[in-house]
C-alpha positions as CSV (number, residue, x, y, z in Angstrom):
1,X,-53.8,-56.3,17.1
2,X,-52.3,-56.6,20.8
3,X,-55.4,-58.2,22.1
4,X,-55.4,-60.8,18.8
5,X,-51.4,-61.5,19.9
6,X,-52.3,-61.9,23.3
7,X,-55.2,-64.0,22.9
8,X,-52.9,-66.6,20.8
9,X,-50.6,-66.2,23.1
10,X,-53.0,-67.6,26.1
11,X,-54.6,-70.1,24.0
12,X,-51.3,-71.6,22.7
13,X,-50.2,-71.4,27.0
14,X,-53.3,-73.4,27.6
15,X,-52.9,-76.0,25.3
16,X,-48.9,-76.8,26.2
17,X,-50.6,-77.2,30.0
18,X,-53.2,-79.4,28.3
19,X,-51.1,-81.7,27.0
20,X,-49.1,-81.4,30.9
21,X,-52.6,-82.4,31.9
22,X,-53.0,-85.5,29.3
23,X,-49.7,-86.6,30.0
24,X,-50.2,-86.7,33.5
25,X,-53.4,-88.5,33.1
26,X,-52.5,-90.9,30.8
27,X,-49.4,-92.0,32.6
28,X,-51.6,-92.4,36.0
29,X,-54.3,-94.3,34.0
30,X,-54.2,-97.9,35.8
31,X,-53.4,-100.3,33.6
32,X,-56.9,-102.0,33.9
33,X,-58.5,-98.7,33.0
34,X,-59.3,-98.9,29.2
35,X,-61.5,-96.2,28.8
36,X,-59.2,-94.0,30.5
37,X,-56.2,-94.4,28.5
38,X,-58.6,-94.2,25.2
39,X,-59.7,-90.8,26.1
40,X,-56.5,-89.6,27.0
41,X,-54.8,-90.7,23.4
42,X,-57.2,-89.1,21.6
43,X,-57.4,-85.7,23.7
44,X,-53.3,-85.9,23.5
45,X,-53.7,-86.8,19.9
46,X,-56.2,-83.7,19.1
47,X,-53.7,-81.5,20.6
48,X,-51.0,-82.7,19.1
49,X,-52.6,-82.4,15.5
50,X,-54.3,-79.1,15.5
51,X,-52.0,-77.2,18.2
52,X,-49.0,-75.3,18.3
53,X,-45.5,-76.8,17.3
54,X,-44.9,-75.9,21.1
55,X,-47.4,-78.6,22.0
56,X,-46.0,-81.6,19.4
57,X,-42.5,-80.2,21.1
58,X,-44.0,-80.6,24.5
59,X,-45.2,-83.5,24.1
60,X,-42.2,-85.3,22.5
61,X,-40.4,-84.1,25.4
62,X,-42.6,-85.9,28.0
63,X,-41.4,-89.1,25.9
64,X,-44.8,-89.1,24.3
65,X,-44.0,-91.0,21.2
66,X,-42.3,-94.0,23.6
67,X,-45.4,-94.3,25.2
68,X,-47.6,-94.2,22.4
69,X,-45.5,-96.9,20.8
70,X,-45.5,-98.7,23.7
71,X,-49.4,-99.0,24.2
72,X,-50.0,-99.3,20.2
73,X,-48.0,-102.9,20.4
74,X,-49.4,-103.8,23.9
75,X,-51.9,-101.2,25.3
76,X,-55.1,-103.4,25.7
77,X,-57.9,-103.2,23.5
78,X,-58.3,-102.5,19.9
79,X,-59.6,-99.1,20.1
80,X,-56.7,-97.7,22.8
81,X,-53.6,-99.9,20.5
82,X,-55.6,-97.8,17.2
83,X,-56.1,-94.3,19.5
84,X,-51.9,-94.7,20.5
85,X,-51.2,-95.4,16.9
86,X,-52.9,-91.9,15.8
87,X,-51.3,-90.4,18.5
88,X,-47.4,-91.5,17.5
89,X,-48.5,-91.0,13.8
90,X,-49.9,-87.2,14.6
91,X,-46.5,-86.3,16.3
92,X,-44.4,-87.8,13.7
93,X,-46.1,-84.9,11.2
């Protein structure tokens, strides 16, 4: 039972630094960079859904939700404004 406890334990420390990592990423994306700021929503959107309520928490820390809002009304093309949308809606939840 220890190694189960432990094992969520690790995996729920991973994800919190994997949404770090997306956040990082998708605040460095340049603006020009579509693709990159697509891939980032939806990895920061996957975590967000089916992670831990530490991850939605870290992630609403890092102000998240602002810049999900910010690049669904303004964020380029269809697909990034759509993958931003999912994003604010999955931490919302």
């Amino acid at each position: 039972m220890s190694t189960c406890v432990h094992t969520s334990t690790v995996a729920g420390e991973c994800a919190a630094q994997a949404v770090s990592a997306g956040s990082e990423l998708l605040l460095s994306c340049p603006a020009a960079d579509d693709d990159c700021r697509f891939r980032a929503l939806i990895a920061l959107g996957t975590l967000v859904l089916n992670g831990s309520a530490e991850c939605k928490s870290l992630a609403s820390d890092l102000g998240l939700a602002d810049v999900a809002e910010a690049l669904r009304v303004s964020g380029g093309t269809e697909r990034t404004r759509e993958a931003a949308g999912d994003l604010k809606l999955a931490m919302s939840r």
